[in-house]
KENU-560831 format. One record per residue (C-alpha): x, y, z; residue number from 1. Coordinates in Angstrom, 1 decimal. Each point is the difference from the previous one (the first is absolute). Example, Ala and Ser with C-alpha at 12.3 -4.5 7.8 and 13.67 -1.06 7.14 Angstrom:
12.3 -4.5 7.8 1
1.4 3.4 -0.7 2
***
This chain:
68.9 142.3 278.9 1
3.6 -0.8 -0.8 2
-0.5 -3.2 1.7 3
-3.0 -0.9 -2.0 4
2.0 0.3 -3.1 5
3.0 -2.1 1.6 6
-2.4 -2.8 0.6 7
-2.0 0.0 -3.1 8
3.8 -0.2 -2.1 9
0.1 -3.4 2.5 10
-3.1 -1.2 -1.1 11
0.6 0.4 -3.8 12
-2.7 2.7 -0.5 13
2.6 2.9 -1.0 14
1.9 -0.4 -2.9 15
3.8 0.4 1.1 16
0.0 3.3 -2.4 17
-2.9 1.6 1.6 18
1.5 -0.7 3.3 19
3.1 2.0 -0.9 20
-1.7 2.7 -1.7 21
-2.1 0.5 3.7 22
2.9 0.2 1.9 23
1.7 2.4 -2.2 24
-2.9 1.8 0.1 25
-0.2 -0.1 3.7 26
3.6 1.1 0.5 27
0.0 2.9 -2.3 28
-3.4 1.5 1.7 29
2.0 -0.4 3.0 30
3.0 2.0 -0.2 31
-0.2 3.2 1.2 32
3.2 2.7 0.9 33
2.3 -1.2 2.6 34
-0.5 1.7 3.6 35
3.6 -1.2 1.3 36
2.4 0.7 -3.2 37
0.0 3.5 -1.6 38
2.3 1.1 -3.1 39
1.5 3.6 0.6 40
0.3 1.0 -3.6 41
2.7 2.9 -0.8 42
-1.7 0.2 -3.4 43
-0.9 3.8 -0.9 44
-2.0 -1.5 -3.2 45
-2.1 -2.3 -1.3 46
1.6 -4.3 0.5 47
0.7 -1.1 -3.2 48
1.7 -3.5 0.5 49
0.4 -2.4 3.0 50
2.2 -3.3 0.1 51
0.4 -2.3 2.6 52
3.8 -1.6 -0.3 53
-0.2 -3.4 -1.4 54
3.0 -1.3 1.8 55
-1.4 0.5 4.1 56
-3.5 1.7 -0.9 57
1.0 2.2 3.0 58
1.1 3.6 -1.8 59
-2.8 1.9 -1.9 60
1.4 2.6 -2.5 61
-2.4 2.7 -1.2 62
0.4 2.8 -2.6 63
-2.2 3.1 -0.6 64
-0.7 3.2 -2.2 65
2.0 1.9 2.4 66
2.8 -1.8 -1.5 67
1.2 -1.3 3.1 68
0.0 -3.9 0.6 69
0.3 -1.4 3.7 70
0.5 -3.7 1.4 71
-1.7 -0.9 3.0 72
0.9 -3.3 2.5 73
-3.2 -1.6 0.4 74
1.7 -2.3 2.4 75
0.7 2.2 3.1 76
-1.9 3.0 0.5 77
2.4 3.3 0.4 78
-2.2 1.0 3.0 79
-3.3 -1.0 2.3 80
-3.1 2.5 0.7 81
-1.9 -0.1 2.8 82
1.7 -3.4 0.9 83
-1.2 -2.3 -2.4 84
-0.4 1.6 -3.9 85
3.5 -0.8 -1.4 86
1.1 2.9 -2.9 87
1.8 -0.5 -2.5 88
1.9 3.0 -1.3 89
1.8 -0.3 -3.4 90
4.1 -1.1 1.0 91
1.1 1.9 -3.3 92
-0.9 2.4 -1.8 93
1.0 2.0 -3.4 94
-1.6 2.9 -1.5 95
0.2 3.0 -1.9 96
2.5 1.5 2.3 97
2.6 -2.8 -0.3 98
2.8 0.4 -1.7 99
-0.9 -2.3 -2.8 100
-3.9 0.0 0.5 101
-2.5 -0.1 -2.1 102
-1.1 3.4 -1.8 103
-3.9 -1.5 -0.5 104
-2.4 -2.5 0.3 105
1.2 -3.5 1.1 106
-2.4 -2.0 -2.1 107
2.0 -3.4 0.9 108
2.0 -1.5 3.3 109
1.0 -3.5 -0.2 110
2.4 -2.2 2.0 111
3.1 -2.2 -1.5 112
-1.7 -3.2 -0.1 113
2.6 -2.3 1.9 114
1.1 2.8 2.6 115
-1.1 3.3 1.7 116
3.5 1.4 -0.8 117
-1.2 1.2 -2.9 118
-3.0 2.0 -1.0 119
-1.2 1.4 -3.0 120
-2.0 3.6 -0.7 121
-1.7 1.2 -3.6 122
-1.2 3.3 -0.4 123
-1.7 3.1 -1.9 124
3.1 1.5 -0.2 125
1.5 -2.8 -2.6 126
1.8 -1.7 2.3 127
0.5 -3.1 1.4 128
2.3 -0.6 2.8 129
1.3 -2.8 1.9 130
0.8 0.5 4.1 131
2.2 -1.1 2.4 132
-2.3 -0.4 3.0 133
2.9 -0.2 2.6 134
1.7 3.1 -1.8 135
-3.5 1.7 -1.0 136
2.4 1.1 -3.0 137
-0.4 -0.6 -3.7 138
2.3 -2.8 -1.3 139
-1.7 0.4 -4.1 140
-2.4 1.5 -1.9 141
-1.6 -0.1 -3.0 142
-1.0 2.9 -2.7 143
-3.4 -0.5 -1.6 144
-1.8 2.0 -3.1 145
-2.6 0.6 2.3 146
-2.5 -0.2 3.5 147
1.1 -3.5 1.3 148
-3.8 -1.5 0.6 149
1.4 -3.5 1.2 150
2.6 -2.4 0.9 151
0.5 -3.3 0.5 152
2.8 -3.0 1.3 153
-0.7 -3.4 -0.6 154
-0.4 -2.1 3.3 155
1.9 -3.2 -1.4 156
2.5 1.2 -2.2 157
3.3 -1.9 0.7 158
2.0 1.2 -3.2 159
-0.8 3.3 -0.4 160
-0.4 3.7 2.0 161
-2.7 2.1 -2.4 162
-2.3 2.6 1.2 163
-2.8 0.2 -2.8 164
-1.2 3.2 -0.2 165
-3.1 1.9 -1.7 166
-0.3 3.7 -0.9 167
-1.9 2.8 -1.8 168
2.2 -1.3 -3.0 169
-1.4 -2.9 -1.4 170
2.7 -2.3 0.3 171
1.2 -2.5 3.1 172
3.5 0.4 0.4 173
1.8 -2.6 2.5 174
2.8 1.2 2.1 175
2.7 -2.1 1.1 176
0.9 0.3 3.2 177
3.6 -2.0 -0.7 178
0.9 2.1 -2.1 179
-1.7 3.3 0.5 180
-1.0 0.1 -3.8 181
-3.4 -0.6 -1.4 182
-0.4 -3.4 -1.9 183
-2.6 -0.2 -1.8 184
-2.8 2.3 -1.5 185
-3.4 -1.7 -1.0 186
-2.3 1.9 -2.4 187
-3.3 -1.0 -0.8 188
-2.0 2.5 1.9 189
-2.2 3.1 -1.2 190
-0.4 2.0 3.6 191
2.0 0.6 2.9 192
0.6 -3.4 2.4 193
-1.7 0.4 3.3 194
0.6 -3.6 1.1 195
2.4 -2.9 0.2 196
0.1 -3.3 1.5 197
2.8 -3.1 -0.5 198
-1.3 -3.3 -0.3 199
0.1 -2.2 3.4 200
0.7 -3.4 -1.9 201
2.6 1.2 -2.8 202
2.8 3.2 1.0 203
-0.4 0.4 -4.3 204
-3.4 0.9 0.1 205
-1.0 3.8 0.3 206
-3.2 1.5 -0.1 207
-1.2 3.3 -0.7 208
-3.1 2.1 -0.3 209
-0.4 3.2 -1.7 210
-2.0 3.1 -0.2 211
-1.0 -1.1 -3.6 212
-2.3 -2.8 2.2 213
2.3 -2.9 -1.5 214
1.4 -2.5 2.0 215
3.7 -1.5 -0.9 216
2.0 -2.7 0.2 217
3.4 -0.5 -0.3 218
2.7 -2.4 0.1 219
3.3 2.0 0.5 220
1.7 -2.6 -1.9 221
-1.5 0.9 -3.4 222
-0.8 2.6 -1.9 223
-3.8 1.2 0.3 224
-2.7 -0.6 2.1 225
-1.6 -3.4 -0.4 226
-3.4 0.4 1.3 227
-2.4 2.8 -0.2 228
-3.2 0.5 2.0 229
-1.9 3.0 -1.5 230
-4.0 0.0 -0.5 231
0.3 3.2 -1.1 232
2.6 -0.5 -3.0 233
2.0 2.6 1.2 234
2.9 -1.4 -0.5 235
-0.7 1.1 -3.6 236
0.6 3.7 0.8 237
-1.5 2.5 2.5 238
-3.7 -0.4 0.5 239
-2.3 1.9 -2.5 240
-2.1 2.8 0.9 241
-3.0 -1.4 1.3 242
-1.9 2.4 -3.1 243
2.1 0.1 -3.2 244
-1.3 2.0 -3.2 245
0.5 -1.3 -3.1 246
0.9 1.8 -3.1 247
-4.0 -0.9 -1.0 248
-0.9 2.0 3.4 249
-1.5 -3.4 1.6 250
1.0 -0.2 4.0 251
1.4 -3.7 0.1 252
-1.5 -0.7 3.9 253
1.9 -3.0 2.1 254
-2.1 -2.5 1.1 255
-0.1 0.9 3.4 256
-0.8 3.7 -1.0 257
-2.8 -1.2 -2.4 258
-1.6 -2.4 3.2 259
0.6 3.2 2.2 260
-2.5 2.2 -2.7 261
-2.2 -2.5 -0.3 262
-1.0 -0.3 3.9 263
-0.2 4.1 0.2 264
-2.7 -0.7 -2.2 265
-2.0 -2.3 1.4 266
0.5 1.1 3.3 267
-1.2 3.3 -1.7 268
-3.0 -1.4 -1.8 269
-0.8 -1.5 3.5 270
0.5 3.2 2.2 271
-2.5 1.9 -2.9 272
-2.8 -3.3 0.1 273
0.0 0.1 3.9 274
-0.5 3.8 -0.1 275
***
């Protein structure tokens, strides 16, 4: 079958986009759980983040609602079974029973970008803290308002050290890790910040979504966000009730509400006509 396809690309009759589309397809239907490499989590809770170190792609750090975050070398397994199925048990490990652990949920565990020196952990307990991974001790942390939803490190940034981080406050503060200060707070947002992401083509360039279902973007540089993406409106304020009462008692319906009611109905009048 694959074969067919290989020859009819040669002969022109698949288009070049149809041909890649195939073999994606093909590749993802294959892929099915290794039976020779096998991940011994110490994890007592729910995963919550995984990243795969940018500089080797070898060491996978994990974090979980334990509060416990764990790196694992994907590289060489810490033991065989039965011969040939290589484990891989975590190499470190810190949890609620470390001296400087966290207290709840780790929502967030990322990696310095340009070494694994370095790794970085937010949490529900407003906290985010920055690791030694040779020390497994804490070299800074960070306060927040409230539960740290996310945090992010741009992968290109040459001229600065931020963290950008999102909380149950409805602001992103960047912390510095230079300086151990926070730099910058950028307001715009309604609802807490569940999720952040740095630009790959500019280290200015931050982005930011929100539980008030707007999307943000921000150039550190400046003052504001420049670009919203919101079909909602919500950056307006918080979402309206879907039914609001008027002074005149007349329920305002949303559109989506009114198209809801509408196909009860006919699905009603439907049910009743086949009866």
């Amino acid at each position: 079958m694959w074969w067919e396809e290989v020859r009819r690309r040669e002969r022109g009759e698949l288009r070049a986009r149809r041909f890649e589309a195939l073999a994606r397809s093909r590749r993802a239907a294959s892929l099915a759980l290794s039976n020779r490499k096998e991940i011994a989590t110490p994890h007592l809770g729910a995963v919550n983040s995984l990243q795969v170190d940018l500089t080797e792609g070898r060491y996978l750090l994990s974090g979980a609602s334990d509060g416990s975050a764990a790196v694992f070398d994907l590289k060489d397994a810490t033991e065989y079974e039965a011969g040939f199925i290589a484990k891989h048990r975590s190499i470190l490990l810190v949890d609620r029973q470390h001296q400087h652990g966290h207290k709840f949920t780790v929502s967030k565990a990322i990696w310095y970008p340009v070494d694994t020196g370095l790794f970085v952990t937010a949490s529900f307990d407003n906290y985010v803290k920055v690791w030694d991974t040779n020390s497994t001790q804490v070299v800074m942390d960070f306060k927040m308002p409230g539960k740290v939803y996310s945090a992010a490190m741009s992968p290109i940034a040459t001229t600065h050290m931020l963290i950008a981080t999102g909380s149950a406050d409805v602001q992103v503060r960047l912390c510095d890790i230079a300086s151990g200060a926070f730099t910058h707070t950028l307001s715009g947002h309604h609802d807490g910040i569940m999720s952040l992401e740095w630009s790959t083509s500019s280290e200015w360039i931050l982005m930011s979504g929100g539980c008030d279902g707007a999307i943000r973007f921000w150039d550190i540089r400046r003052a504001g966000c420049f670009l919203i993406l919101d079909q909602l409106r919500s950056q307006l304020g918080r979402r309206p009730p879907i039914i609001d009462s008027t002074t005149d008692n007349v329920c305002l319906l949303s559109p989506f509400t009114f198209y809801l009611l509408v196909g009860l109905v006919i699905s009603s009048e439907y049910i009743c006509s086949q009866g």
